[in-house]
N, CA, C and O atoms as a GROMACS GRO file, in nm:
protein
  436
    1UNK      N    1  -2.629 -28.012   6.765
    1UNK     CA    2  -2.672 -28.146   6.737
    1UNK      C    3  -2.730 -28.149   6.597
    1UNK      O    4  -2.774 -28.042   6.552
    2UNK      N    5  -2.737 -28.250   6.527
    2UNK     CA    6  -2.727 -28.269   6.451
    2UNK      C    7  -2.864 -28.347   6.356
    2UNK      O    8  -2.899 -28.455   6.404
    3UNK      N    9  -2.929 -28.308   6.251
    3UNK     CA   10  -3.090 -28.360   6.265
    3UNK      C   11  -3.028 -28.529   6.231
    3UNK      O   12  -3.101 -28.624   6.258
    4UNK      N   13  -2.950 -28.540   6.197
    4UNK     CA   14  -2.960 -28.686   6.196
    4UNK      C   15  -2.913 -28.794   6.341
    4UNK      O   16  -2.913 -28.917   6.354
    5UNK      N   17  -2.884 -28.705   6.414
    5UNK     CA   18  -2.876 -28.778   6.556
    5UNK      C   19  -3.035 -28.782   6.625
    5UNK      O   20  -3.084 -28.868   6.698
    6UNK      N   21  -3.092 -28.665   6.576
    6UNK     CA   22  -3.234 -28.686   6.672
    6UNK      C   23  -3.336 -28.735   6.555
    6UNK      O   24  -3.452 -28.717   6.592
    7UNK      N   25  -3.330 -28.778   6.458
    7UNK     CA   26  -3.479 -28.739   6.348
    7UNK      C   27  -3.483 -28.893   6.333
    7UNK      O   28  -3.390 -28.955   6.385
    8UNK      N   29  -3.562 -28.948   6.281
    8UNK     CA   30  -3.642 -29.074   6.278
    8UNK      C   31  -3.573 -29.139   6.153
    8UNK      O   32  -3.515 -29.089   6.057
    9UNK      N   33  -3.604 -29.288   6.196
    9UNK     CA   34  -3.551 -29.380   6.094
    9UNK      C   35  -3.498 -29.325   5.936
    9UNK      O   36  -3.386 -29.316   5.885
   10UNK      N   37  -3.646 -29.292   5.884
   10UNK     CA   38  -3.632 -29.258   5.754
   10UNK      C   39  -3.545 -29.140   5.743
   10UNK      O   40  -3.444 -29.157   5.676
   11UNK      N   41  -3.565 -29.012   5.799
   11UNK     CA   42  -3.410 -28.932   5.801
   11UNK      C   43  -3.285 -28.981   5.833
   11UNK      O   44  -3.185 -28.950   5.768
   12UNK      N   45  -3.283 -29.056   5.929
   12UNK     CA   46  -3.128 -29.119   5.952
   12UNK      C   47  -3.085 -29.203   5.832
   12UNK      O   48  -2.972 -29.171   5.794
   13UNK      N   49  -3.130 -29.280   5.776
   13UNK     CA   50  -3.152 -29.322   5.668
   13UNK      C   51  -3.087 -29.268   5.519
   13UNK      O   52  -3.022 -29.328   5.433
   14UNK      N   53  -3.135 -29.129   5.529
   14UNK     CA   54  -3.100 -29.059   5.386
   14UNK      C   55  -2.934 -28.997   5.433
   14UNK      O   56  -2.838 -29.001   5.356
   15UNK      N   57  -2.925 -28.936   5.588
   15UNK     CA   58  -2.778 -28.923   5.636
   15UNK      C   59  -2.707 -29.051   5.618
   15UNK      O   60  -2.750 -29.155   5.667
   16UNK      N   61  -2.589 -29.044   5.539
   16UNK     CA   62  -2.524 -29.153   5.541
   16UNK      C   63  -2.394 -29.089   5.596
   16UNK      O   64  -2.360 -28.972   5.616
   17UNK      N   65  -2.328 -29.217   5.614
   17UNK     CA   66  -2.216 -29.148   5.675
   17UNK      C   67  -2.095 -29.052   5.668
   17UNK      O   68  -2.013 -28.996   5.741
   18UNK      N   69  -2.146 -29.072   5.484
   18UNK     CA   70  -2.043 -28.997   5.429
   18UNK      C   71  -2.097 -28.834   5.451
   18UNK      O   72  -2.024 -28.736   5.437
   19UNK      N   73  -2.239 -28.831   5.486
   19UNK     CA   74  -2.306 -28.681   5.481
   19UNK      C   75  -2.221 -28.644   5.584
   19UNK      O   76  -2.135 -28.556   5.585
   20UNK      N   77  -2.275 -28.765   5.718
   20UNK     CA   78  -2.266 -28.635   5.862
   20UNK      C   79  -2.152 -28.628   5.847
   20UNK      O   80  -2.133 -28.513   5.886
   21UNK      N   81  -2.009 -28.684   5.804
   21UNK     CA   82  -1.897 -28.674   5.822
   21UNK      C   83  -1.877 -28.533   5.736
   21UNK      O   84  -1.796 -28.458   5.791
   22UNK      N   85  -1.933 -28.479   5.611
   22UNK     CA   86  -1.913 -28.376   5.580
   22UNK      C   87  -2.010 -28.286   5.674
   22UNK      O   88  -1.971 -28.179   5.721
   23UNK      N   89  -2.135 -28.337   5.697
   23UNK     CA   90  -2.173 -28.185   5.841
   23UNK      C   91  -2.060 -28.182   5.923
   23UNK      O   92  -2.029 -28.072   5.967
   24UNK      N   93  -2.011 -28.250   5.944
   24UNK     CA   94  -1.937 -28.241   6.127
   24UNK      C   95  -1.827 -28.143   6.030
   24UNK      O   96  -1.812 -28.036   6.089
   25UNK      N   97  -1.775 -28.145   5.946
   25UNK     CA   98  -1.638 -28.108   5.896
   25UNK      C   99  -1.679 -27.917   5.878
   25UNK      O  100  -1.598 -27.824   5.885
   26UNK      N  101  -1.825 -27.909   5.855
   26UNK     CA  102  -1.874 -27.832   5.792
   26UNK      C  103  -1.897 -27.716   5.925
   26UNK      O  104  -1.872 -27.595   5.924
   27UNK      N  105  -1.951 -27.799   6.031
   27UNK     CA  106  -2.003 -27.787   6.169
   27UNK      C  107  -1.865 -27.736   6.190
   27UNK      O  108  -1.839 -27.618   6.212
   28UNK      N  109  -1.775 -27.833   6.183
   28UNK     CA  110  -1.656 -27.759   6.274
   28UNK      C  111  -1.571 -27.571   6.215
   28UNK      O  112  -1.544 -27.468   6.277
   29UNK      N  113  -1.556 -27.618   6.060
   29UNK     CA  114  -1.580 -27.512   6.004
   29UNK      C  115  -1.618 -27.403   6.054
   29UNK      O  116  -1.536 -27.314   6.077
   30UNK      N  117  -1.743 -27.390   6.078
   30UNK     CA  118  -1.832 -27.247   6.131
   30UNK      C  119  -1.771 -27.225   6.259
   30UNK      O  120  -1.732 -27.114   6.294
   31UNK      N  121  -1.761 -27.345   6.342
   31UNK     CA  122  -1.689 -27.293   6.511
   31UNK      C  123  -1.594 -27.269   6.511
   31UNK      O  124  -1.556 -27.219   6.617
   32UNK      N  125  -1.488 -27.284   6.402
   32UNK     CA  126  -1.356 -27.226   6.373
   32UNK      C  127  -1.350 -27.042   6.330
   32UNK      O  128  -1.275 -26.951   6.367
   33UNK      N  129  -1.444 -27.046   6.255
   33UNK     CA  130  -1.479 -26.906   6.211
   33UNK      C  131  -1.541 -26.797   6.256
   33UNK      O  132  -1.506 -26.680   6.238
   34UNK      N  133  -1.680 -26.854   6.345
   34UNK     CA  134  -1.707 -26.763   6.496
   34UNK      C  135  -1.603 -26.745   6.615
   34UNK      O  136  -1.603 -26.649   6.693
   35UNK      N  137  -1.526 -26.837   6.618
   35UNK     CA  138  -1.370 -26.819   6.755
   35UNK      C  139  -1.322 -26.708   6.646
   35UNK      O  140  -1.344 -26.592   6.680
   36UNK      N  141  -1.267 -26.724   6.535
   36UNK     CA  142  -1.184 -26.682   6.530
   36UNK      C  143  -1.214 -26.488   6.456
   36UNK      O  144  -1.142 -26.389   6.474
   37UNK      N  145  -1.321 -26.497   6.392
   37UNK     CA  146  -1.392 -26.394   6.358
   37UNK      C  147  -1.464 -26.347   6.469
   37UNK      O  148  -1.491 -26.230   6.444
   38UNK      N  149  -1.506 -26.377   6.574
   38UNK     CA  150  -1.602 -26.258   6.664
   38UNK      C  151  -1.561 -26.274   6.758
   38UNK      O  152  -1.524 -26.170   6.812
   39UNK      N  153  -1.534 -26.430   6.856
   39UNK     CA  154  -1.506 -26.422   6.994
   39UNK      C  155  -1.304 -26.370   7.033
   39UNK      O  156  -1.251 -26.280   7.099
   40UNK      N  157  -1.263 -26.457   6.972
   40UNK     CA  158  -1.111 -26.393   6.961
   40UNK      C  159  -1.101 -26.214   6.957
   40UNK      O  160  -1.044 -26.159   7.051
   41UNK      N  161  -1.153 -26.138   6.855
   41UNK     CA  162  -1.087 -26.000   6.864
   41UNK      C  163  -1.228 -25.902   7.015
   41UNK      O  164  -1.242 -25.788   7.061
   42UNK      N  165  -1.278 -26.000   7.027
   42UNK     CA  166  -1.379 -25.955   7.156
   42UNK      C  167  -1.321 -25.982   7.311
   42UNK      O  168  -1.332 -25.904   7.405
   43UNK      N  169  -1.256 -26.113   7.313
   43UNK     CA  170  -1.142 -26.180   7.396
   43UNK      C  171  -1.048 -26.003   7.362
   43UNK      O  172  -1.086 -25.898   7.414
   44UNK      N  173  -0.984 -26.008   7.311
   44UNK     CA  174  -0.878 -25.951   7.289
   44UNK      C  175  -0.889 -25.792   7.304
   44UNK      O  176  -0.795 -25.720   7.339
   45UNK      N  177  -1.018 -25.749   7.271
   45UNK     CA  178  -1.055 -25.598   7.294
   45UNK      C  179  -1.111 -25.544   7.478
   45UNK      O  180  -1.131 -25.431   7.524
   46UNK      N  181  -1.121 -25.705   7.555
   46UNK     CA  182  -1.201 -25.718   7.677
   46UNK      C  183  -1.056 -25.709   7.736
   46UNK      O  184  -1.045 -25.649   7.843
   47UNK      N  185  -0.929 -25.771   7.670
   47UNK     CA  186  -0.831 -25.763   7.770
   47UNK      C  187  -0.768 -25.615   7.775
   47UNK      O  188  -0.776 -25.530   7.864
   48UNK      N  189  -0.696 -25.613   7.636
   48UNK     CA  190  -0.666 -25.410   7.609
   48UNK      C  191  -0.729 -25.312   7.686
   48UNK      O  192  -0.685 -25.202   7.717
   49UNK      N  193  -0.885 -25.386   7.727
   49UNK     CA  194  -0.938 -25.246   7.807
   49UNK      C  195  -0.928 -25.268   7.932
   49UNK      O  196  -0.950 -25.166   7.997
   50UNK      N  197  -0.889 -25.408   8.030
   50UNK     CA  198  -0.876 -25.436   8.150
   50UNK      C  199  -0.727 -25.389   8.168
   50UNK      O  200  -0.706 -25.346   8.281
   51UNK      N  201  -0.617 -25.387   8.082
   51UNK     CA  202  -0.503 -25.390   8.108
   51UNK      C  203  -0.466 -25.248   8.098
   51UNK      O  204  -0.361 -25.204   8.144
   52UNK      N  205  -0.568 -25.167   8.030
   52UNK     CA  206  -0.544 -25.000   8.048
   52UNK      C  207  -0.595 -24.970   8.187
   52UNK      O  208  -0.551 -24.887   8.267
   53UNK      N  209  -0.695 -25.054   8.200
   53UNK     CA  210  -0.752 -24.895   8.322
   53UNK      C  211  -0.667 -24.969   8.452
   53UNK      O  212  -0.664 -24.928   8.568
   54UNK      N  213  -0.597 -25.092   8.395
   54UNK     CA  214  -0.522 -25.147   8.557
   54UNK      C  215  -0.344 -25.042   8.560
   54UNK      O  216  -0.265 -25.005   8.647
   55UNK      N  217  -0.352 -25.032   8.423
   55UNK     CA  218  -0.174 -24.936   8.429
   55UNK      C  219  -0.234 -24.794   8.474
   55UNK      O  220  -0.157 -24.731   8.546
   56UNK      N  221  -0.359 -24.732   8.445
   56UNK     CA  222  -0.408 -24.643   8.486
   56UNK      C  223  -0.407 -24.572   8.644
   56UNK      O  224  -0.358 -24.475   8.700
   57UNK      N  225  -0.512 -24.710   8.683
   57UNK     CA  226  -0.475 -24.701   8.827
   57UNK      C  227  -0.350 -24.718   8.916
   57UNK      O  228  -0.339 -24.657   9.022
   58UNK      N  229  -0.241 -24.818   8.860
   58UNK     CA  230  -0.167 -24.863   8.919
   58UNK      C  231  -0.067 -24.685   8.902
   58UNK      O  232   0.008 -24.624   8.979
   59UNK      N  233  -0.101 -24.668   8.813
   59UNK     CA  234   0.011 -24.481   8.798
   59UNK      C  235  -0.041 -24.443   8.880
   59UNK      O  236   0.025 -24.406   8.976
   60UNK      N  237  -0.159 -24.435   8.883
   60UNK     CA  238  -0.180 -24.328   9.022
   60UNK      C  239  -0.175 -24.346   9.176
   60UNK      O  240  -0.185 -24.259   9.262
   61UNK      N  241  -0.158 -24.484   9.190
   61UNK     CA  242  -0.134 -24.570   9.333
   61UNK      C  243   0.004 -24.504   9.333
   61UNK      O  244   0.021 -24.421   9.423
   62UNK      N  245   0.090 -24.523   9.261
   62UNK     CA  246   0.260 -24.504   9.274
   62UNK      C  247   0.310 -24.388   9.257
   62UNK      O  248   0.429 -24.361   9.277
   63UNK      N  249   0.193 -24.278   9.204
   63UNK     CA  250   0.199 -24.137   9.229
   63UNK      C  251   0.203 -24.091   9.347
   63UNK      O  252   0.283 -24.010   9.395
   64UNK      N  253   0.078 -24.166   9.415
   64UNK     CA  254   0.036 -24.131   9.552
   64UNK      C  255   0.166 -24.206   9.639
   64UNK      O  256   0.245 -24.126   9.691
   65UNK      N  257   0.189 -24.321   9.654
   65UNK     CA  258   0.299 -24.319   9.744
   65UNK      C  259   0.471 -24.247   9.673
   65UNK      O  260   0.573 -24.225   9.738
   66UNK      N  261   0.458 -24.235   9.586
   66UNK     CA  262   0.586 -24.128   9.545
   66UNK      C  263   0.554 -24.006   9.651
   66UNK      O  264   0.636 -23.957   9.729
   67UNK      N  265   0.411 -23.968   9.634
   67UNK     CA  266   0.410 -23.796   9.746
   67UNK      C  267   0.415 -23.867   9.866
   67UNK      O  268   0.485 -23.819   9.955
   68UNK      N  269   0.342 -23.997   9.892
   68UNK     CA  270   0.340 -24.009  10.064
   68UNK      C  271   0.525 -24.022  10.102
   68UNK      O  272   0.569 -23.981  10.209
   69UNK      N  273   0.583 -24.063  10.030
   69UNK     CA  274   0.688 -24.120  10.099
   69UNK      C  275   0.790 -23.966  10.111
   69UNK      O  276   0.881 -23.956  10.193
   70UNK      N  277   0.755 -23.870  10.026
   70UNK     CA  278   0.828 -23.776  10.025
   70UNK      C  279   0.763 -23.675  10.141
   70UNK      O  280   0.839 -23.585  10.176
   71UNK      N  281   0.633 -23.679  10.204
   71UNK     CA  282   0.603 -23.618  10.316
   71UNK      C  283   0.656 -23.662  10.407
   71UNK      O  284   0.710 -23.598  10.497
   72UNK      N  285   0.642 -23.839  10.390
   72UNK     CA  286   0.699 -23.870  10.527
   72UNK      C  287   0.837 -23.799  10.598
   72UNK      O  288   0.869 -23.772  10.713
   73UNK      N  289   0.900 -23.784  10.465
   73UNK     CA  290   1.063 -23.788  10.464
   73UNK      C  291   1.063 -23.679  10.519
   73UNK      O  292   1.125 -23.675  10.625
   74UNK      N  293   0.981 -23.519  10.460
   74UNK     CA  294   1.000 -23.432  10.504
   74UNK      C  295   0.959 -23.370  10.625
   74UNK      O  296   1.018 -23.280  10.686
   75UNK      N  297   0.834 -23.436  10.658
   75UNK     CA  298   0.844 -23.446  10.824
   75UNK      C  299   0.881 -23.553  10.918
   75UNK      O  300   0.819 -23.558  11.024
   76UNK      N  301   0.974 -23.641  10.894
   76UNK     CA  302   1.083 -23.699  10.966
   76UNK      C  303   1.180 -23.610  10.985
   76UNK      O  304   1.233 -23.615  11.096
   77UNK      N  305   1.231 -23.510  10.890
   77UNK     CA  306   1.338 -23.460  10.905
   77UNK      C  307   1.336 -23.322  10.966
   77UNK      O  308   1.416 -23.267  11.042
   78UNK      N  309   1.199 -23.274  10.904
   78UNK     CA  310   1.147 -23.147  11.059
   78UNK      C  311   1.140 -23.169  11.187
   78UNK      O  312   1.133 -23.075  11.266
   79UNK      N  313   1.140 -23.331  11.238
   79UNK     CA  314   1.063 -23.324  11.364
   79UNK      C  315   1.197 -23.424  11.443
   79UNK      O  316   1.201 -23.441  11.565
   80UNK      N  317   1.312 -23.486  11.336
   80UNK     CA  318   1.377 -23.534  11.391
   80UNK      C  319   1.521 -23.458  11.399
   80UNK      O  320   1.540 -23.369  11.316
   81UNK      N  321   1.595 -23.478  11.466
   81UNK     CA  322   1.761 -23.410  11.457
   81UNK      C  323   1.870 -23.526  11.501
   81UNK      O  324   1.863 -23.633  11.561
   82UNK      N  325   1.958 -23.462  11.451
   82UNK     CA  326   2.120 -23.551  11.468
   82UNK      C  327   2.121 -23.647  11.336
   82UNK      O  328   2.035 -23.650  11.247
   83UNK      N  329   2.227 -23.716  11.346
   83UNK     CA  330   2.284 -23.874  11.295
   83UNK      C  331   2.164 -23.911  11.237
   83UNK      O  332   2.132 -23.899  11.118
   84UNK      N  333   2.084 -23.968  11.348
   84UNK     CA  334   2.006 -24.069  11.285
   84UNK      C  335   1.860 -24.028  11.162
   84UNK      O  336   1.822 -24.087  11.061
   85UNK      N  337   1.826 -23.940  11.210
   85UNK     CA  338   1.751 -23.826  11.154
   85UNK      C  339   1.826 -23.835  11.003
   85UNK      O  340   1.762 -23.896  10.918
   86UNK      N  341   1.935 -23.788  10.969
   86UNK     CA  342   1.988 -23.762  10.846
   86UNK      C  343   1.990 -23.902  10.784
   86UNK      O  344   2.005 -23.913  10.662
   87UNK      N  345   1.975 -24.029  10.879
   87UNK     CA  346   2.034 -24.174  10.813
   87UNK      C  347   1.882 -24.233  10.802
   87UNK      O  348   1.866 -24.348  10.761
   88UNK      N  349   1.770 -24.147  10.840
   88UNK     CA  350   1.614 -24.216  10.832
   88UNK      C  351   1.638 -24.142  10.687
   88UNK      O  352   1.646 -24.224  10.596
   89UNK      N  353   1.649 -24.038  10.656
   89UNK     CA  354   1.589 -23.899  10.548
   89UNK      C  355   1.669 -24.019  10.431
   89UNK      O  356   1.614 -24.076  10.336
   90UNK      N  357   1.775 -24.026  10.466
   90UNK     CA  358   1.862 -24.083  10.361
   90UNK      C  359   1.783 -24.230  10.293
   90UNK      O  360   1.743 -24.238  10.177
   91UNK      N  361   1.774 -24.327  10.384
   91UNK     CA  362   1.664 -24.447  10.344
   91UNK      C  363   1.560 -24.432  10.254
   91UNK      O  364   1.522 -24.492  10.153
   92UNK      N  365   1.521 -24.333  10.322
   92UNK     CA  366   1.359 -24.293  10.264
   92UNK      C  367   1.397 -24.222  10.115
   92UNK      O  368   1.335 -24.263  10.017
   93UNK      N  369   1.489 -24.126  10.100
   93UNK     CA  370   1.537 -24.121   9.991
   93UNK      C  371   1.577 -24.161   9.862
   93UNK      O  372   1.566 -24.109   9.752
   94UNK      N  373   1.627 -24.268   9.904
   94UNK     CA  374   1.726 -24.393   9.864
   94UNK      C  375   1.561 -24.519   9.818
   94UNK      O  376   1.543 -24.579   9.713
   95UNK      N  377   1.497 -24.518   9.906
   95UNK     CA  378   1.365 -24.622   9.865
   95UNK      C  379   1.266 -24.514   9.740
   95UNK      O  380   1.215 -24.561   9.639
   96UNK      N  381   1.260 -24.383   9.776
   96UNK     CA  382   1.187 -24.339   9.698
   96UNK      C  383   1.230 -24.292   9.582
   96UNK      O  384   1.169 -24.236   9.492
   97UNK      N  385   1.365 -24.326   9.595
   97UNK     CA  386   1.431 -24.307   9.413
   97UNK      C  387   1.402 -24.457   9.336
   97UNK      O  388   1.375 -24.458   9.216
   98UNK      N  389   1.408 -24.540   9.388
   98UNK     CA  390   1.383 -24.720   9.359
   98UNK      C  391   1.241 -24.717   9.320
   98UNK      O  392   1.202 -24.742   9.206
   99UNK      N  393   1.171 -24.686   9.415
   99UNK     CA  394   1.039 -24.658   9.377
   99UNK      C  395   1.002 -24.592   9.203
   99UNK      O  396   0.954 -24.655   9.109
  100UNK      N  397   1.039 -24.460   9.207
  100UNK     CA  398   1.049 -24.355   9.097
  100UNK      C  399   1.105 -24.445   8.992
  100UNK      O  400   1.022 -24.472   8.906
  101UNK      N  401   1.249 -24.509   8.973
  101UNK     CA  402   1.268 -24.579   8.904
  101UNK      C  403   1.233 -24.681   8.847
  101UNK      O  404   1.255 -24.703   8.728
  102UNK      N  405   1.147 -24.795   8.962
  102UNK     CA  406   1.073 -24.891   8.909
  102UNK      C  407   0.948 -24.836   8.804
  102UNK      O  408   0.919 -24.862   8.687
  103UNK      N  409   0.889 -24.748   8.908
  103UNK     CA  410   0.747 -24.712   8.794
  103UNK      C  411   0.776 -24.630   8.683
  103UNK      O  412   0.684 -24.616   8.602
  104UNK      N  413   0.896 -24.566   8.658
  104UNK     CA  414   0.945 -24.529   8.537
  104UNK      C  415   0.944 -24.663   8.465
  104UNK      O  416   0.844 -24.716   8.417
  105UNK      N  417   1.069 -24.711   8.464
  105UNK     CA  418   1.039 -24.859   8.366
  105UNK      C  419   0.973 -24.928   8.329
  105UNK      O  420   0.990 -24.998   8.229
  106UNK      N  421   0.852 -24.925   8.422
  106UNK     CA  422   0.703 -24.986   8.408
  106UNK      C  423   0.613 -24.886   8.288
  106UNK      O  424   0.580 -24.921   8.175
  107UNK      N  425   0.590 -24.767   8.349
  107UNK     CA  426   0.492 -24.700   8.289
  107UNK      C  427   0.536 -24.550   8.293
  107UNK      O  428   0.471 -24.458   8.341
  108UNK      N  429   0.631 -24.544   8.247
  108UNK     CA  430   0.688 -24.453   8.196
  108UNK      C  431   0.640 -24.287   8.245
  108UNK      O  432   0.632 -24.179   8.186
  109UNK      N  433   0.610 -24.344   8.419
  109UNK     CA  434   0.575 -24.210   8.459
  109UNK      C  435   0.642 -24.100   8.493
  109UNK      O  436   0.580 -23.998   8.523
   0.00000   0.00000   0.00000
């Protein structure tokens, strides 16, 4: 705010309009230059570090089901026999290469 919006006759007075119109221009100025000088590369350093530790974690979520899905597989296939046994192993195979492949392309694990 602005001293000539709150200050008394005789200050409003000496603000003419041509002043506040250069404060406001002046005013806006500075809020252009704090966005763009401090809050912008602070914005921008707050996201870089949310978006690392989320690819971070997310590698190691897709690590962990890369091994779960390959235990499963391998004790499905210890504990099961015949046909179908070979056509579960195969699925699970077949999903955990999709898997491997997606998070390759993603994050190059």
């Amino acid at each position: 705010m602005f001293i000539s919006e709150i200050a008394s006759a005789p200050v409003k007075s000496y603000f003419s309009p041509s002043k506040t119109a250069d404060l406001t221009e002046i005013r806006k100025a500075i809020e252009k230059q704090i966005i763009t000088n401090v809050l912008a590369p602070l914005l921008l350093a707050q996201k870089s570090s949310l978006q690392s530790n989320y690819d971070t974690l997310f590698t190691d979520v897709a690590k962990t089901v890369q091994e779960s899905v390959k235990v499963a597989a391998d004790q499905i296939d210890s504990s099961m026999k015949g046909q179908f046994s070979k056509k579960v192993v195969s699925v699970i195979d077949n999903s955990g290469t999709k898997l491997k492949k997606f998070s390759n392309e993603l994050f190059g694990i």
